[in-house]
C-alpha positions in Angstrom: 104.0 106.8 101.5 101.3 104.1 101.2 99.5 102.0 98.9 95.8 101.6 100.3 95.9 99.7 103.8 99.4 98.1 103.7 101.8 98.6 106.1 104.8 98.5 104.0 106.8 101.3 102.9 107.7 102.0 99.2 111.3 102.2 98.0 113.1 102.8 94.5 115.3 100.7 92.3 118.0 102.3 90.0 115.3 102.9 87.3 113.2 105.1 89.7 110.8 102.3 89.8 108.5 102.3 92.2 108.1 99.1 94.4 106.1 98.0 97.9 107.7 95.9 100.5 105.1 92.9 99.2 106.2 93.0 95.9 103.6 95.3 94.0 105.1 97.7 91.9 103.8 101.6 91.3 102.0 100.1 87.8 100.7 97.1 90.2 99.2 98.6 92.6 96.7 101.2 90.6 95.9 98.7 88.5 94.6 96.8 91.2 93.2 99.6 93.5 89.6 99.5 92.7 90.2 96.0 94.7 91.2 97.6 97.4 89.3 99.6 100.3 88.3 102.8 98.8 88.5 104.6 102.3 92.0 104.9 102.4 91.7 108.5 101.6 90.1 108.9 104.7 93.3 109.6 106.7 93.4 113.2 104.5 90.2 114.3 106.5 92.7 114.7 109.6 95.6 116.8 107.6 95.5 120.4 106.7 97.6 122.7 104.6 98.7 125.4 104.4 100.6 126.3 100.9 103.5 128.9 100.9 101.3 130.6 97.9 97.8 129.9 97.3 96.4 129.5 94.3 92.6 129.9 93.7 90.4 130.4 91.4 90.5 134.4 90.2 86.5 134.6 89.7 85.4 133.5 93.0 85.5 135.3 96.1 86.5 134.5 99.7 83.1 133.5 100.6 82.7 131.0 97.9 85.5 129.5 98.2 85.3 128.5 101.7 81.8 127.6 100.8 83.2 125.6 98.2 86.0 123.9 100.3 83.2 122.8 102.8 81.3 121.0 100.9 84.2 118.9 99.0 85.0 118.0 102.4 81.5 117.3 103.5 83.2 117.2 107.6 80.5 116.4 110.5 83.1 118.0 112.4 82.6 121.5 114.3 84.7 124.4 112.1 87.4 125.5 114.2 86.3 129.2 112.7 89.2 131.4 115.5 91.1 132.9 112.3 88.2 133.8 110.1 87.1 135.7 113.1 90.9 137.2 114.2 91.5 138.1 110.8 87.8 139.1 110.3 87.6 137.9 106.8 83.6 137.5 106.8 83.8 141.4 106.0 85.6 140.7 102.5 84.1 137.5 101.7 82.4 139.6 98.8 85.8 140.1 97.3 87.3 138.1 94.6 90.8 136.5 95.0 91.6 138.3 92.3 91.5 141.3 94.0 93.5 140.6 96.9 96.7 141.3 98.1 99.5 138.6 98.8 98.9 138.9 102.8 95.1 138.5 102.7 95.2 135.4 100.1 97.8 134.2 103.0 95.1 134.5 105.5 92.4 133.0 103.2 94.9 129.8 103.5 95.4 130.0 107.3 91.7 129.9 107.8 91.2 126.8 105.0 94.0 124.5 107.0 92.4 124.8 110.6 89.1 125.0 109.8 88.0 121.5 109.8 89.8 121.1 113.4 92.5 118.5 111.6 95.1 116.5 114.1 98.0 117.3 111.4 98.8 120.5 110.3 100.8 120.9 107.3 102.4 124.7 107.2 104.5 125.9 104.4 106.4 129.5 105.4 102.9 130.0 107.3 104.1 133.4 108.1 105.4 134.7 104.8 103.6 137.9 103.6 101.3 138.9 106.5 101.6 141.9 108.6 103.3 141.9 112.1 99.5 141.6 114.0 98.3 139.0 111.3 101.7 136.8 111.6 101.3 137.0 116.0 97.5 136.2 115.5 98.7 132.8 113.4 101.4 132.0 115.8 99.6 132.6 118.6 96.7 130.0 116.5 99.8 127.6 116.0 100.9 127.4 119.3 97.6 126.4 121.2 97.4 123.5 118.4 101.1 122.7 119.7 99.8 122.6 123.5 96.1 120.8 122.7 98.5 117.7 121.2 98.7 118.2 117.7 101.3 117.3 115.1 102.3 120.5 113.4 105.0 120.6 110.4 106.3 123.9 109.8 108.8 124.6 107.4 110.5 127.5 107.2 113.8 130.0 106.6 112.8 133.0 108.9 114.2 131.0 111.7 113.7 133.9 114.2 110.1 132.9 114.5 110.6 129.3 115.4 111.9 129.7 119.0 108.1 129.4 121.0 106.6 127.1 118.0 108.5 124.1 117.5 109.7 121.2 120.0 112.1 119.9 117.1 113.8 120.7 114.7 115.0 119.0 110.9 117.7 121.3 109.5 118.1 121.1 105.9 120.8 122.1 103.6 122.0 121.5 99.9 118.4 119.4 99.8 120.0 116.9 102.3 118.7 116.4 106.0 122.0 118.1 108.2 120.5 117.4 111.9 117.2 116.2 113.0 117.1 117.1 117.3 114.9 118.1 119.7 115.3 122.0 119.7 116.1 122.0 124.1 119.1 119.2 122.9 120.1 121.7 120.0 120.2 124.8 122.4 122.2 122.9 125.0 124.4 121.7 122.6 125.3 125.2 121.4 125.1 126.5 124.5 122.6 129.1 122.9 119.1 130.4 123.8 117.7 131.0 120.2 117.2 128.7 117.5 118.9 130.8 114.8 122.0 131.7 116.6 122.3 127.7 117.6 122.3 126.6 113.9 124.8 129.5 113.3 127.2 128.3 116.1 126.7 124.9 114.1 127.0 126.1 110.5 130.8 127.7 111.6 132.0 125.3 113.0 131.3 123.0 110.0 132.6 125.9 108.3 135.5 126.2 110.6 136.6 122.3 110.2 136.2 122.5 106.4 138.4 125.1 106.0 140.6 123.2 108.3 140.7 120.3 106.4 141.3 122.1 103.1 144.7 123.7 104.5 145.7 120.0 105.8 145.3 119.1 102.3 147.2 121.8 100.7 150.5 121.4 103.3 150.1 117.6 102.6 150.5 118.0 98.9 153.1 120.6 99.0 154.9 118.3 101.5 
């Protein structure tokens, strides 16, 4: 996290206060902002998202609100329009999100976060709620932006459909990071070929050794 064009990362006291390496606190900082360089925000015009649930607004329909979405971002930039054609959206853009189902709001999302061609891609359970062709038509979207160089964060619990996306891997657990690897390290390491059965192989054996170090504990004390 950044404050305008400094380099310096932010941190937190005891209080939750918010401070910069230089010395600027959270209060600071805003307060002097219009100071600044207003183009910071500029780095957002190479990120998109995907939300695990959109929300929009109920009254407007597909078409409009891609419409709308355009012209807030006002991009020079070609539209990378492959999922409005795969999913062929441009035959409901008449219909009002309202009116849609959970899969097709899903795919109305999809087509917002690659559309402006960005180099990050932001992709919260990009998956959940589409059909089998609609979910292999994203993937398959997901994977060329792997191979053409760009940074795609995926986060996700349906760990089956990670194998042929993802080059690494951040495991999480009781909100705390477990392992951070490169998936090809995590699948030698476990001496298994899919992603899910790896982190199972890893999960029991931390299973395994807390068990084992309960029943140390117990002979210990009844010693």
């Amino acid at each position: 996290m950044y404050c305008a064009n400094w380099s310096k990362w932010l941190w937190e006291d005891h209080a939750n206060q918010i401070h910069f390496g230089n010395g600027f606190t959270t209060e600071r900082c805003y307060r002097i902002r219009w100071k600044i360089d207003f183009r910071d925000y500029l780095y957002r015009e190479n990120i998109g998202y995907m939300p695990q649930i959109g929300r929009y607004p109920d009254n407007m329909t597909i078409g409009q609100i891609i419409e709308m979405i355009q012209k807030i971002r006002n991009s020079n930039k070609p539209l990378d329009v492959d999922l409005l054609k795969a999913f062929q959206l441009e035959a409901l853009f008449d219909k009002q999100m309202r009116t849609l189902s959970g899969g097709t709001t899903q795919k109305v999302s999809a087509v917002l976060a690659f559309l402006f061609n960005p180099e990050v891609l932001i992709l919260d359970e990009p998956t959940a709620g589409l059909d089998p062709l609609a979910a292999e038509i994203l993937k398959e979207k997901i994977i060329r932006g792997k191979d053409k160089g760009k940074l795609i964060f995926i986060t996700s619990h349906l760990l089956s459909e990670l194998d042929d996306l993802i080059t690494e891997i951040i495991f999480m657990q009781d909100g705390e990071v477990y392992f951070h690897k490169k998936v090809a390290t995590l699948k030698e390491e476990t001496n298994e070929d899919k992603i899910s059965k790896a982190i199972a192989s890893i999960l029991k054996y931390k299973a395994f050794k807390q068990n084992q170090q309960e029943t140390t504990r117990v002979m210990e004390t009844s010693i």
